[in-house]
C-alpha distance (Angstrom), angle and dihedral (degrees) to the residues before:
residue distance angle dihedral
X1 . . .
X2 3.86 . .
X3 4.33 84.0 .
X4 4.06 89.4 59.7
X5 3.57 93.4 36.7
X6 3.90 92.7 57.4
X7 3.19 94.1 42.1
X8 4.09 99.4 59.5
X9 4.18 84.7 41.9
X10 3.91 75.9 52.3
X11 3.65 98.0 53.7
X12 3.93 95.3 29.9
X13 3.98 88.5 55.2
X14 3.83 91.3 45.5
X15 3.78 90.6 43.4
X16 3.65 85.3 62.6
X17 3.69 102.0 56.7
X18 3.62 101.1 47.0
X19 3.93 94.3 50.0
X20 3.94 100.8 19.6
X21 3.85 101.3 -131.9
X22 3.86 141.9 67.4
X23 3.87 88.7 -135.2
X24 3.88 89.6 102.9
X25 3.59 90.7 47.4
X26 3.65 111.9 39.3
X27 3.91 90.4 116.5
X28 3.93 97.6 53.1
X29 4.07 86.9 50.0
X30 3.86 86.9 55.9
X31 4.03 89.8 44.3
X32 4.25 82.6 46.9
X33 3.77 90.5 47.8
X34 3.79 90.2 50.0
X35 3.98 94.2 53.1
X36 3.81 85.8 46.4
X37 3.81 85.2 50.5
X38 3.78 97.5 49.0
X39 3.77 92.8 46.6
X40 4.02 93.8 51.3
X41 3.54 94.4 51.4
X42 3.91 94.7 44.2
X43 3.76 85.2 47.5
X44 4.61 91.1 52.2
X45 3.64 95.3 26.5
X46 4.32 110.0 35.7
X47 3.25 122.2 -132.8
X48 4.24 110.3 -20.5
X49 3.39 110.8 177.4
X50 3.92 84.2 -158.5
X51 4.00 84.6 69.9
X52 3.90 84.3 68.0
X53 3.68 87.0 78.2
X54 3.68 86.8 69.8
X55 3.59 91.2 72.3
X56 4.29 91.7 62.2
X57 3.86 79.4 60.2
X58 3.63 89.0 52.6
X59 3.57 98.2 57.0
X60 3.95 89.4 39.5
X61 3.69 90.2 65.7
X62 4.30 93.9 44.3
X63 3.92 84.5 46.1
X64 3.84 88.1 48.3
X65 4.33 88.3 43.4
X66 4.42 81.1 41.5
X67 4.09 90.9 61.5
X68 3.91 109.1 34.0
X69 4.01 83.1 123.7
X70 4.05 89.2 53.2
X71 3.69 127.7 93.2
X72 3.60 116.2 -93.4
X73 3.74 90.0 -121.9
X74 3.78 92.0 57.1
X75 4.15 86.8 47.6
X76 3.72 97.3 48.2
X77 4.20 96.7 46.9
X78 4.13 78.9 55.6
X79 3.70 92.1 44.7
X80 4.17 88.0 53.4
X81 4.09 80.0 47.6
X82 3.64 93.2 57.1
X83 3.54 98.2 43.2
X84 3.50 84.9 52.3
X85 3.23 98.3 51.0
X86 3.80 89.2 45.3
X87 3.78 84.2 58.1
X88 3.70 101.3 49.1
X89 4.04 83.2 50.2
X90 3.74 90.8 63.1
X91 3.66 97.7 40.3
X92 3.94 88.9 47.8
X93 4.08 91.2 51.3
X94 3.74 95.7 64.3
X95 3.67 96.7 26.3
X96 3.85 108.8 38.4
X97 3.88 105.5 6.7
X98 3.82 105.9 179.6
X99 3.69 87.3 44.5
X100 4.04 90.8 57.9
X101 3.67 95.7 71.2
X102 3.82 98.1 63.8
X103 4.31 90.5 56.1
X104 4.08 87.9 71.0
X105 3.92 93.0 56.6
X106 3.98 87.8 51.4
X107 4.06 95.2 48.1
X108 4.05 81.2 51.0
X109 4.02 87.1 46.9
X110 3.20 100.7 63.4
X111 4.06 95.4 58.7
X112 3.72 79.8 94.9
X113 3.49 87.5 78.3
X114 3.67 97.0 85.2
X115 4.07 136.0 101.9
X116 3.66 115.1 -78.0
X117 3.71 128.1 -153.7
X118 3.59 109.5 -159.4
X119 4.21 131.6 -1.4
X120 4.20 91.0 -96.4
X121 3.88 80.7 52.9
X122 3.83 90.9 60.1
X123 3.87 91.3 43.1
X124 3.84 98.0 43.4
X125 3.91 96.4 53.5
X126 3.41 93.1 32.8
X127 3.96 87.0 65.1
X128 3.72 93.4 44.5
X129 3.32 93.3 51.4
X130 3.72 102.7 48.0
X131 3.76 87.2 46.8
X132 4.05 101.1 50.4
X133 4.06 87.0 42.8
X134 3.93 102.3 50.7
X135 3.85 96.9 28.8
X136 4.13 79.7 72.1
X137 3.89 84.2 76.9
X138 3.47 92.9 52.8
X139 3.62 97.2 58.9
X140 4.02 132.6 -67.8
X141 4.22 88.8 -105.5
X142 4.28 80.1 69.2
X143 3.92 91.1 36.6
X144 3.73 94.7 55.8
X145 4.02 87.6 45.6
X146 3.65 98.1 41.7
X147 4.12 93.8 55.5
X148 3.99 89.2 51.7
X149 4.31 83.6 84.7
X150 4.30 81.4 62.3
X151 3.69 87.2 66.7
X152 3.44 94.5 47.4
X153 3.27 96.5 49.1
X154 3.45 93.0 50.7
X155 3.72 95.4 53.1
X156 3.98 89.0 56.3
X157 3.55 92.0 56.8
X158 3.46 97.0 48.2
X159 3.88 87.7 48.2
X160 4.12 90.1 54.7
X161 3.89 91.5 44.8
X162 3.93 89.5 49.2
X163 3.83 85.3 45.5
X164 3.83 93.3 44.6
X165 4.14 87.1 48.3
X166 4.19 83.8 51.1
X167 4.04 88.8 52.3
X168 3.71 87.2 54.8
X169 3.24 104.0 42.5
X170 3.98 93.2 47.7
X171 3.84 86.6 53.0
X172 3.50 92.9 46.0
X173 3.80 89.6 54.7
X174 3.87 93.8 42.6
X175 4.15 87.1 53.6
X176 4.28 85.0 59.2
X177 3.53 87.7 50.1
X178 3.69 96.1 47.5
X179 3.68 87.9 53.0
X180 3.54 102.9 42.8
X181 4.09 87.1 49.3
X182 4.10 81.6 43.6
X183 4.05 96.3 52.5
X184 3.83 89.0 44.0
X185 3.95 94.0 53.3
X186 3.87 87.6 43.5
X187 3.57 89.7 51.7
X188 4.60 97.7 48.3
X189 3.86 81.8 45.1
X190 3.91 100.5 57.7
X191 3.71 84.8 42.5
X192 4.23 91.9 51.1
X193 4.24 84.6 40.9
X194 3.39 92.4 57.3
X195 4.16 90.7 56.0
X196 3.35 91.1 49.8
X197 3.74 104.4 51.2
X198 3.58 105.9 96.9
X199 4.14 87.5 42.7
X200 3.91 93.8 54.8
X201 3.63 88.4 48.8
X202 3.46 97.7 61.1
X203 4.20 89.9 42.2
X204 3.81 84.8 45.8
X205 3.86 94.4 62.4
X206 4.12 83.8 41.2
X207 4.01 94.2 56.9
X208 3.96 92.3 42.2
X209 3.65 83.9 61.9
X210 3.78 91.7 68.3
X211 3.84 89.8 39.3
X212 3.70 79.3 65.7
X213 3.69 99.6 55.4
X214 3.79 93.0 40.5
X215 3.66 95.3 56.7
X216 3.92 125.3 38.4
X217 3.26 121.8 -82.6
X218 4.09 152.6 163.8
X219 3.64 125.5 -118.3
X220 3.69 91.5 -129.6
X221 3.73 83.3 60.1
X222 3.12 112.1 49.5
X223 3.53 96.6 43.1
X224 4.56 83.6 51.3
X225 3.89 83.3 64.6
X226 3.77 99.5 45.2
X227 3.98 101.4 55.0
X228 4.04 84.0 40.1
X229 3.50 89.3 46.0
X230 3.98 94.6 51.1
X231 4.12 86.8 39.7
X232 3.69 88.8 56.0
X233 4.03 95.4 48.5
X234 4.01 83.2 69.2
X235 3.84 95.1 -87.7
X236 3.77 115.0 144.1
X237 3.86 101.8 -139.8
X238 3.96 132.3 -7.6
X239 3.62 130.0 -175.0
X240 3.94 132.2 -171.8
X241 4.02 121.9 -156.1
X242 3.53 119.2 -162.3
X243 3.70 125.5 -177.5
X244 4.09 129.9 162.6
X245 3.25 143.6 122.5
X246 3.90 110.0 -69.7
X247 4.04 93.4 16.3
X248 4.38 141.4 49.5
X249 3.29 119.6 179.0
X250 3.90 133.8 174.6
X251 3.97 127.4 172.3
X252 3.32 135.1 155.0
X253 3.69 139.7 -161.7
X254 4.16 128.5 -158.8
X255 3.54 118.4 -19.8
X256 3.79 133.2 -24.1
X257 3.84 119.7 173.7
X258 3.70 118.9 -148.6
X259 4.15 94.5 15.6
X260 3.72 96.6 145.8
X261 3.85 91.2 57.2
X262 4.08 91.7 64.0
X263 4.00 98.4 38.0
X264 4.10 117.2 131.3
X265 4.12 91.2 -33.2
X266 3.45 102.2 56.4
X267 3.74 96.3 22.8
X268 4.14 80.9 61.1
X269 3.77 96.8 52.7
X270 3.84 90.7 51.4
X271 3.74 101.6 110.3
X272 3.61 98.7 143.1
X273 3.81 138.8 32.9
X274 3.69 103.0 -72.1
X275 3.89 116.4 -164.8
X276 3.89 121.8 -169.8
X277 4.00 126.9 -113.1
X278 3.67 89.3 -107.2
X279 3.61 99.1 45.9
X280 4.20 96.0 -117.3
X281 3.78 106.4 104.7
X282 3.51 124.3 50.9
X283 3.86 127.9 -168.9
X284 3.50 123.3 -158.3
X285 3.86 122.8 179.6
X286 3.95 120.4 -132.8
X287 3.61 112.9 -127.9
X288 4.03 138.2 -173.6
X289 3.30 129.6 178.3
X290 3.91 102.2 -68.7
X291 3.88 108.2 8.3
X292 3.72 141.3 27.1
X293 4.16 102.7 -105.9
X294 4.26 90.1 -172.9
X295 3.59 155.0 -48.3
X296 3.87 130.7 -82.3
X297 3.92 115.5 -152.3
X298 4.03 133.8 -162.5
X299 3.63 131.4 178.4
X300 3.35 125.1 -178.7
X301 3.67 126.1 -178.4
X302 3.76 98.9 -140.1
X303 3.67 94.9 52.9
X304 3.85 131.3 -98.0
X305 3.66 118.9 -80.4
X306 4.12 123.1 -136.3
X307 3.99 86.9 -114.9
X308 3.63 91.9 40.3
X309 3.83 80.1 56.9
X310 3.94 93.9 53.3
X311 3.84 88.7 49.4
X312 3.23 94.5 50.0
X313 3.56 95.6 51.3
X314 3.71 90.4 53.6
X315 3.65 89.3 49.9
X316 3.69 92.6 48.0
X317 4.15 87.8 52.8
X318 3.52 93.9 45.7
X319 4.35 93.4 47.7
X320 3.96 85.5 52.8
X321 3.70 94.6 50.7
X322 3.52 97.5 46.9
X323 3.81 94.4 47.4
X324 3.50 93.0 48.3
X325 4.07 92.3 47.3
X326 3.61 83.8 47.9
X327 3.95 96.9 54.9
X328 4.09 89.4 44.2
X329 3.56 86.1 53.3
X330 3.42 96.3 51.2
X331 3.71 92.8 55.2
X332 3.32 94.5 41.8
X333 3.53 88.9 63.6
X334 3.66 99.8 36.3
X335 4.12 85.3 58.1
X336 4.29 79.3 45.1
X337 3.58 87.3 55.9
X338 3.81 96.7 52.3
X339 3.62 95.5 45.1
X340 3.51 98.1 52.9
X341 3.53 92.0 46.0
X342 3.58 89.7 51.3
X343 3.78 86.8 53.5
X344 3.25 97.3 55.4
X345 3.67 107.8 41.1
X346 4.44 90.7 53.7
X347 3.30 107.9 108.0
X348 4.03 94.3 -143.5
X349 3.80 112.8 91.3
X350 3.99 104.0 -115.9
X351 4.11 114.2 179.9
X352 4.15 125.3 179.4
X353 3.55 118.7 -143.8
X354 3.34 146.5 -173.1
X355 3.96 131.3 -124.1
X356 3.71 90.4 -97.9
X357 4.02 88.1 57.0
X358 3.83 91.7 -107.1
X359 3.68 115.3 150.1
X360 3.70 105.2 -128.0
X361 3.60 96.4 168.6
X362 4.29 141.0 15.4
X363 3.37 152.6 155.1
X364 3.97 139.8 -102.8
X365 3.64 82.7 -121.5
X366 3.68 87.1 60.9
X367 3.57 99.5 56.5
X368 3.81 87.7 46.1
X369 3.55 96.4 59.5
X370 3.95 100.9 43.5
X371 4.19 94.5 33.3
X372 3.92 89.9 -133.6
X373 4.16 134.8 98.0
X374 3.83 96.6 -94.6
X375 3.82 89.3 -124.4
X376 3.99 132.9 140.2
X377 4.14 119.5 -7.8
X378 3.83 112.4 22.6
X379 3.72 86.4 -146.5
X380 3.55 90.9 67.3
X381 3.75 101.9 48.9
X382 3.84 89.6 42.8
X383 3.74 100.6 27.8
X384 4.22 81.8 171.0
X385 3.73 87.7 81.4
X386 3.82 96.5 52.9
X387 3.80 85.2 98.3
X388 3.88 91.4 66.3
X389 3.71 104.1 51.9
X390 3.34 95.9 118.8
X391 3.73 90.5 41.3
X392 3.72 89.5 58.4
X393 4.19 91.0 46.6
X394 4.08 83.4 57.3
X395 3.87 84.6 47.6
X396 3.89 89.6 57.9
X397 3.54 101.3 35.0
X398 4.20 95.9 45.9
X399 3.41 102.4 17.5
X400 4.08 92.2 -119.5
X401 3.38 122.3 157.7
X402 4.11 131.6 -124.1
X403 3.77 120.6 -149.9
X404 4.45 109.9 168.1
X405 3.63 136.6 137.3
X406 4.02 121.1 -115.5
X407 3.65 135.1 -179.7
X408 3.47 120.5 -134.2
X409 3.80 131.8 -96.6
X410 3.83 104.0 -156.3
X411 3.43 97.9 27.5
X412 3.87 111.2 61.4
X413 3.87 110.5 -143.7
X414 3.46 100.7 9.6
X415 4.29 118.7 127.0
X416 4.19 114.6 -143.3
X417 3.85 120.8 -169.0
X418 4.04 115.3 -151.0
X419 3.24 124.1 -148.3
X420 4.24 113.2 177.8
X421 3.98 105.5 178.2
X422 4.18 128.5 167.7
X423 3.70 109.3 -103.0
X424 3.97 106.2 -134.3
X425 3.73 117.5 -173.7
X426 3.92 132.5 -123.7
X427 4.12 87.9 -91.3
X428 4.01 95.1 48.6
X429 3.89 87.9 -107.2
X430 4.11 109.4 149.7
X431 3.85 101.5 -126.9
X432 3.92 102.6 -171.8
X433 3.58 94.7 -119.2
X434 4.20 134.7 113.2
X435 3.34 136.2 -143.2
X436 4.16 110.4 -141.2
X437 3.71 105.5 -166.9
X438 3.90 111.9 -174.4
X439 4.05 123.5 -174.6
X440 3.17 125.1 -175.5
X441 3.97 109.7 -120.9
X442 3.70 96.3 166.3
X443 4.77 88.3 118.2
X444 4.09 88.1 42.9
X445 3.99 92.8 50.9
X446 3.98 92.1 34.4
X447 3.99 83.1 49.3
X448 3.96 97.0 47.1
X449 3.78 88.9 44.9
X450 3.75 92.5 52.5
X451 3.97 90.7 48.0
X452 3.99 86.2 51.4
X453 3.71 89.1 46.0
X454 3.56 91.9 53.7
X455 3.72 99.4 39.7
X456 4.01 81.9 49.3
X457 4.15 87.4 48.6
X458 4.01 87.5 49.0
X459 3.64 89.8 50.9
X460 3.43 98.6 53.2
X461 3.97 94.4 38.6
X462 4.04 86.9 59.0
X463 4.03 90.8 41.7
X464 3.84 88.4 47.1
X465 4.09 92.9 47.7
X466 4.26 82.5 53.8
X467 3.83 96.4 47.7
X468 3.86 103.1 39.6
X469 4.41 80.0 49.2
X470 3.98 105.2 36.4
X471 4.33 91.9 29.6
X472 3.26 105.9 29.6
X473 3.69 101.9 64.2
X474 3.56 97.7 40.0
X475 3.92 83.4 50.1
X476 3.58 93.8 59.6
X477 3.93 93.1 44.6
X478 3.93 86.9 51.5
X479 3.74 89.4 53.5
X480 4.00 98.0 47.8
X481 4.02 88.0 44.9
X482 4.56 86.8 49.0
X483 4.01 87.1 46.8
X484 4.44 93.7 49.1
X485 3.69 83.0 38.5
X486 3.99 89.1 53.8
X487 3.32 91.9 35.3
X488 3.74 88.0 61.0
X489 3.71 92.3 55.6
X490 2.66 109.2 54.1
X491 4.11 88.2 50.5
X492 4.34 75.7 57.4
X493 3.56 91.3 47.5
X494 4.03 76.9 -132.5
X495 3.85 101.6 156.5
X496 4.22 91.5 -167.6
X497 3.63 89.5 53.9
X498 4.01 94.4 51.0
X499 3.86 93.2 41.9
X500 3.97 98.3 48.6
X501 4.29 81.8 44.4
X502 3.84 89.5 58.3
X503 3.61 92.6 43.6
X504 3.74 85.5 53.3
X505 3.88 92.6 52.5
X506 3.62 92.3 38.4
X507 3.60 94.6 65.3
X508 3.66 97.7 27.0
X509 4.08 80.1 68.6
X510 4.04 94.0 41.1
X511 4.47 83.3 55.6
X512 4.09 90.9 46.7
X513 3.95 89.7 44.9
X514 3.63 85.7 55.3
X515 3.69 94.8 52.4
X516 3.57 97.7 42.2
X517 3.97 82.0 53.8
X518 3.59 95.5 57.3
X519 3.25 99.1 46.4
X520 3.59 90.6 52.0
X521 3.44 90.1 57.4
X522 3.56 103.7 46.5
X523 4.28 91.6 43.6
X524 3.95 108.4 15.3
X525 3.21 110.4 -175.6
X526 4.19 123.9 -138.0
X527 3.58 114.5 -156.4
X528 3.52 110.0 -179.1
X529 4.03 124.1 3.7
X530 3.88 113.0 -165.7
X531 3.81 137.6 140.9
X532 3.83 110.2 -65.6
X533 3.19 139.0 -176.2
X534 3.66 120.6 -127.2
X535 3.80 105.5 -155.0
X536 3.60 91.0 67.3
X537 3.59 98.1 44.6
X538 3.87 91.0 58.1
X539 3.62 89.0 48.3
X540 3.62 98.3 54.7
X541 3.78 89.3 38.9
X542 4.16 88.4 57.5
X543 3.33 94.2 45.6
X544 3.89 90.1 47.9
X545 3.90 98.3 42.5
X546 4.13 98.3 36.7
X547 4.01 106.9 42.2
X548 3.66 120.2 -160.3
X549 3.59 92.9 -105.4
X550 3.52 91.2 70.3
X551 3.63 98.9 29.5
X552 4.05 85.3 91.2
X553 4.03 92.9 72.6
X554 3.99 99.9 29.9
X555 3.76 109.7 60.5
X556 3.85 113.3 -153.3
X557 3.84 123.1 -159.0
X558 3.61 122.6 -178.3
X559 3.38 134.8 -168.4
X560 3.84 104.5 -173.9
X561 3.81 122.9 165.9
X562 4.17 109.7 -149.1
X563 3.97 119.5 -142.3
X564 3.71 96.1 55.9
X565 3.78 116.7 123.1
X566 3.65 137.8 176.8
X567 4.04 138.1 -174.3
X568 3.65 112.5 -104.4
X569 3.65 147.7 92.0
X570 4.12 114.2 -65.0
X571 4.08 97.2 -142.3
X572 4.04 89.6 44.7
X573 3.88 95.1 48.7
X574 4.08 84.1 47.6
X575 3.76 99.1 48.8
X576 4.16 80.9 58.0
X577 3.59 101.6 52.1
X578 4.03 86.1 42.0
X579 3.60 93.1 46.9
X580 4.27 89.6 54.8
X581 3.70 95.6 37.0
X582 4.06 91.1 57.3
X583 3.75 91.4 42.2
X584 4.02 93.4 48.7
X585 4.19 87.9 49.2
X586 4.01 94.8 43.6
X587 3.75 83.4 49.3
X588 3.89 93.8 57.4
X589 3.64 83.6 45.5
X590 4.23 81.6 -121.6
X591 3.16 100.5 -60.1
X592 4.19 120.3 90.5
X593 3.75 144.4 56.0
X594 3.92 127.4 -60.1
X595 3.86 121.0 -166.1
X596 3.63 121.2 -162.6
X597 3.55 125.9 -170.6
X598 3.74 134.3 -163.6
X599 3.91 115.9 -165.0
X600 3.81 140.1 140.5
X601 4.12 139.2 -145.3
X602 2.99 133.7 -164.8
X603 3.76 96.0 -76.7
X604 3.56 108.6 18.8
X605 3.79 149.6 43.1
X606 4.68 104.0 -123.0
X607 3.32 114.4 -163.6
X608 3.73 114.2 -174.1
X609 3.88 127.6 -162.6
X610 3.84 117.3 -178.4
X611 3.78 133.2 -178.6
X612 3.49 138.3 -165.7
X613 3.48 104.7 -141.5
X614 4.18 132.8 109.8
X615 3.82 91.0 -59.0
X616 3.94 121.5 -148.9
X617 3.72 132.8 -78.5
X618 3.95 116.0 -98.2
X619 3.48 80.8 -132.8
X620 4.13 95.9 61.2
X621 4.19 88.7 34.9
X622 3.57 91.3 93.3
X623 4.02 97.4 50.7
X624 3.68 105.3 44.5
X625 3.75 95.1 98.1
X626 3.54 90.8 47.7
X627 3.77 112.2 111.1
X628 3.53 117.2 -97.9
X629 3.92 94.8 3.9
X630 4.14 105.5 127.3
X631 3.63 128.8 152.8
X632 3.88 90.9 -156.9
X633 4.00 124.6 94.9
X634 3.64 93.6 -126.5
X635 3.62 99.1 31.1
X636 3.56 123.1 129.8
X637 3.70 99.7 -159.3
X638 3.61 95.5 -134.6
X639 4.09 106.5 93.5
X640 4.02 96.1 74.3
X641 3.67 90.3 44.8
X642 3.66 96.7 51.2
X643 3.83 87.9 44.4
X644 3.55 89.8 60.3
X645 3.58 90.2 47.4
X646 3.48 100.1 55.5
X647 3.62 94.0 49.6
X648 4.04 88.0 47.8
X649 3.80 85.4 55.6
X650 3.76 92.0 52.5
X651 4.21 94.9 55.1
X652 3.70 83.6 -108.9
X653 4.12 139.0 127.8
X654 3.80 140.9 -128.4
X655 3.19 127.7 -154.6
X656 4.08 134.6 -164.8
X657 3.71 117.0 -148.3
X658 4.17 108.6 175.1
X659 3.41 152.5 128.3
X660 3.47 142.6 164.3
X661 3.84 122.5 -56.1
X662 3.83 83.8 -18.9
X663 4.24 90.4 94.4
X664 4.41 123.5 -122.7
X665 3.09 126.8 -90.1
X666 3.81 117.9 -155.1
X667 4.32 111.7 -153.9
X668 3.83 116.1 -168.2
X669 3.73 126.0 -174.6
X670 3.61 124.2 -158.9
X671 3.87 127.8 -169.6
X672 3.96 105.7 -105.1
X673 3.85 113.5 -122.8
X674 3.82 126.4 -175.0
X675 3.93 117.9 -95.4
C-alpha cells in the first residue's frame, strides 16, 4: 500500500514541476487522498471490510482523471453509476457479504470507458485495467501491485502531452522566424523594385509586344499601344508608319514637330536609323525578313541618349517582328477560314483518322451520310468500310491509296464511294494519319443502271421487231406444213410420220412462245388500270398456277389480309404472282411448302411468297432479273425479268431474300390506293 501510495505522491509531485499547477491533477490528488484515507482507518480501526468501499472511490476519481476530454454529460451519467455502484457495495456487505467483493472489480472495469488515441492505446489500458480491477479478488497485496502500471501510465501521457506542448511551441517559434526573415526580404525587395522601375518599364512595353503576336490582334491596335507605350516611358511624341500590301497604318502619340514634312516620302526612303541634327528625333526603319513594312519615330525634347538609342533599336526590332507575325497570322487564318468552310459546306463525307482508326477530325457531311456523331472508331460510324481494314493499314504504312464502290449497310439501296488516301503535310512529313472520303453515289449508279437498262430495253425492242418479222412467219408456215404432214399420217396410219409432225408443232409453239415473250417484255402492253384488290388476285393466281392435282404434294398456306387495294392493271398484277408461284413449285421440284403472305405498311401493299426449295446462290441473286439469265434447261430467261418489269411499271419494288438450302423468298411492294 505504502509502494502505490508513494508512487502517485511521486507522480503528483513531478506532475507539478513540469506543468506548474495541480489543475491537471486535481482528480489523482483525490484518488491519493483516498489511499491515504483507507490506510489511516485500517491502521485505527483493523481490518473493516466496509473500508473496501474506499477503493470504488478510488477508481471514481482515475475514471474522473480518465475523461477530462469527455462531455460533462457523459461524466456525470458515470458519476450516478459509481455512486450506484458504491451503494449496491454497502447494501451487499451486510446483506450478501461474499458477493460484495466482486462490485469493486466492476467500478474499476468500467475505466475502459474512456477516449482512446490510437489502437495500442485501447490495448495498453485495457490490460492495466483488467489487471488492477480483478487482481482485487486475489488479495489486496496483488491489488496494491497491480495499480502501480496506472502511475506509469500516467507518467507517459504526461511525457507525450509535454512533448506535444514542445512541438508547438518550436513551431510556433519557427513561424516568428519565418516572418521576421519574410518582413526583412519584403523590405531589400521594395528597395531593389524601386531601382528597377524605369528599366522594367521599358522591358514591359518589349514583352507586350509578344503578347501581341501570341494572341489575336489588329494592326490598328497594336500599333495604338506602341506610340502610347513609348509616350508613357517619358517620351514626348512617337509615331508608327505602316505601309504594305494588304495594310497602312499611321498613329501617333504626344507631340511631334515637323510630322507632315516626313509623311509617305520620307517615311519610304528611311532604310536605316536616321537621327536628327540636334539629336531629338530618331527614325528607325521596321524590317521583316524580305521588306521594310514601316517606320517607328521618337522625339524627345531633351535629346536622345546613346542607350536610349540601343533600346530603341531593340524596340524597333521587336515592333517589326510582331507586326509582321501578326499579318502572317492573319492570313494564315484567313486561308484557315476558307478551308474549313470549304470542308464543311462539301457534300461528300470526308473523316481524318489516326493509325488506331480514331476519328480525329470530320465533316457535317459526314454525319449526314452515316446519321451518327462521327465520334470514336471509324469502323463503327461507317461499318461499310470494315471490309478494308487492312486496306487502310497498307494506306498508313505505304502511303497507297484506295478508291472502291460499297453499298450501304444501314441504309438499304443506297451506293457509297471510298476513297482512303495518306495524309502528307505542307513540309512532305508522313504523319500516320488517313483521309476516308465517302460520297454518296447511290443517283449516279441508279442513273447509269437505268441508261443500261434502257439501252438493254432498246436492244431487245429492235431484236424483237426482227424476230416477230423474219421468225414469225416462217414459224407459222412450219406449223401449217407439220399439221398437213400429220394430217397425212395419220390418213397412212404411219405412227413415225405423226410423232416426228407433233414434235415439229411442239416446238414450233415452244419458238413462238418465246417470241411472244420477248416482245412482251420489251413493249407490255396495259389494258385497263383500275383499283384492285389484291386478295383476290392471289387467289385466282394460286388456283391458276398450283392445280388441284398437284395440290396433294405442295402444301399452300396463306395468310392474306382482304381490303387492300392497289392501282394497276388486274391481268398484269396476275401474270406476276403466276410467274413466282410456278417458279417457287418447279424449284421444289413439286413437292414442298409455299407460304404466302398478304400485309400492308404504311405506304405500300407486301406480298410475300416463300419456298422451301434449294434456294439460289448469292452469287446468281443479282442476275436473275436479267433477261435471258435462267438456271433451268428449258428456261427462257424471260419470266423473272418481265416480273420485275411489271412491278417497275406499277411504282412498286422487288425484293430477293435467299440463300442456299435455306429456300427464296420473293417480296413485292405495291403503291396502296384507296378502295
Amino acid at each position: 500500500m505504502q509502494a502505490l501510495i508513494f508512487s502517485w505522491l511521486t507522480y503528483i509531485v513531478g506532475s507539478y514541476f513540469l506543468e506548474r499547477e495541480f489543475r491537471k491533477t486535481i482528480y489523482l490528488i483525490g484518488a491519493l487522498l483516498t489511499l491515504i484515507s483507507y490506510l489511516s482507518i485500517n491502521a485505527y480501526a483493523g481490518n473493516l471490510k466496509i473500508i473496501d468501499s474506499l477503493f470504488i472511490i478510488y477508481f471514481y476519481f482515475l475514471f474522473l482523471h480518465a475523461t477530462t476530454d469527455s462531455h460533462i454529460g457523459y461524466r456525470f451519467v458515470f458519476s450516478l453509476v459509481y455512486l450506484g455502484i458504491f451503494l449496491s457495495y454497502i447494501i451487499l456487505h451486510f446483506l450478501y457479504p461474499e458477493i460484495s467483493k466482486f462490485v469493486i472489480p466492476l467500478s474499476g472495469f468500467l475505466l475502459i470507458l474512456k477516449r482512446y488515441s490510437s489502437k495500442t492505446d485501447i490495448f495498453v489500458w485495457s490490460g492495466i485495467t483488467f489487471l488492477a480491477s480483478f487482481s482485487y479478488i486475489f488479495g489486496k497485496e496483488i491489488f496494491y501491485y497491480s495499480n502501480i502500471p496506472f502511475v506509469i501510465y500516467f507518467i507517459k501521457e504526461s511525457v507525450s502531452n509535454l512533448f506535444l506542448q514542445l512541438e508547438k511551441e518550436k513551431r510556433r517559434y519557427k513561424d516568428f522566424v519565418d516572418r521576421a526573415i519574410s518582413s526583412e526580404i519584403q523590405k531589400q525587395y521594395a528597395e531593389l523594385d524601386d531601382e528597377l522601375k524605369i528599366t522594367y518599364k521599358k522591358l514591359k512595353e518589349i514583352f507586350k509586344l509578344s503578347n501581341y503576336t501570341l494572341s489575336p490582334s489588329e494592326i490598328e491596335d497594336i500599333a495604338e499601344r506602341v506610340v502610347e507605350g513609348l509616350h508613357n516611358l517619358g517620351y514626348s511624341g512617337v509615331i508608327l508608319y505602316v505601309n504594305t500590301n494588304h495594310y497602312y497604318v499611321f498613329k501617333k502619340s504626344g507631340f511631334f514637330p515637323y510630322v507632315k514634312n516626313y509623311l509617305e516620302e520620307k517615311f519610304e526612303n528611311i532604310n536605316k536609323i536616321t537621327i536628327s541634327d540636334d539629336e531629338k528625333h530618331i527614325f528607325l526603319p521596321l524590317k521583316s525578313d524580305k521588306e521594310k513594312i514601316g517606320v517607328l519615330g521618337v522625339y524627345k525634347k531633351e535629346g536622345i541618349s546613346p542607350k536610349e538609342i540601343e533600346y530603341l533599336s531593340t524596340y524597333a526590332n521587336s515592333v517589326a517582328i510582331s507586326i509582321t507575325k501578326t499579318i502572317y497570322f492573319k492570313e494564315i487564318n484567313k486561308l484557315q477560314e476558307l478551308l474549313e468552310k470549304t470542308f464543311e459546306s462539301v457534300d461528300i463525307g470526308i473523316a481524318i483518322i489516326n493509325k488506331e482508326f480514331k476519328i480525329e477530325r470530320a465533316n457535317k457531311a459526314l454525319e449526314n451520310l452515316t446519321g451518327k456523331k462521327p465520334e470514336g472508331d471509324i469502323f463503327e460510324i461507317v461499318p461499310e468500310i470494315q471490309p478494308l481494314k487492312e486496306e487502310i493499314k497498307q494506306v498508313i504504312q505505304n502511303k497507297k491509296t484506295i478508291d472502291t464502290i460499297l453499298s450501304s449497310i444501314n441504309r438499304k439501296g443506297s451506293i457509297y464511294r471510298i476513297k482512303a488516301l495518306p495524309l502528307i503535310s505542307s513540309d512532305n512529313v508522313d504523319v500516320d494519319k488517313v483521309v476516308i472520303v465517302i460520297e454518296d453515289v447511290t443517283e449516279k449508279e441508279n442513273l447509269e443502271a437505268q441508261l443500261l437498262e434502257t439501252e438493254k430495253h432498246a436492244v431487245i425492242g429492235k431484236m424483237a421487231a426482227g424476230l416477230s418479222h423474219d421468225i414469225k412467219n416462217p414459224l407459222a408456215a412450219i406449223s401449217a406444213s407439220a399439221f398437213a404432214i400429220k394430217k397425212r399420217g395419220n390418213r397412212l396410219k404411219d405412227n413415225k410420220i405423226i410423232e416426228l409432225a407433233e414434235k415439229i408443232e411442239k416446238n414450233s409453239s415452244r419458238a413462238a412462245e418465246i417470241i411472244n415473250r420477248l416482245l412482251n417484255y420489251a413493249k407490255p402492253s396495259y389494258y385497263k388500270a383500275e383499283n384492285v384488290e389484291l386478295r383476290e388476285i392471289l387467289l385466282s393466281s394460286i388456283d391458276f398456277a398450283i392445280p388441284d392435282s398437284k395440290k396433294k404434294d405442295i402444301k399452300v398456306y396463306k395468310r392474306l389480309r382482304s381490303g387492300i387495294f392497289t392501282y394497276g392493271d388486274r391481268s398484269a398484277l396476275q401474270q406476276i404472282f403466276i410467274n413466282l408461284l410456278i417458279n417457287a413449285a418447279e424449284a421444289m421440284n413439286h413437292k414442298g411448302k409455299i407460304e404466302i403472305k398478304l400485309t400492308k405498311n404504311e405506304q405500300y401493299a407486301v406480298v410475300s411468297i416463300k419456298d422451301d426449295g434449294p434456294g439460289i446462290p448469292e452469287d446468281l441473286i443479282d442476275e436473275i432479273f436479267d433477261p435471258f439469265f435462267t438456271t433451268k434447261e428449258k428456261g427462257t430467261g424471260l419470266g423473272l425479268s418481265v416480273v420485275n418489269r411489271i412491278v417497275k411499271d406499277h411504282s412498286g419494288k422487288i425484293e430477293v431474300v435467299s440463300g442456299e438450302g435455306e429456300g427464296t423468298e420473293f417480296i413485292i411492294k405495291l403503291p396502296l390506293s384507296e378502295e
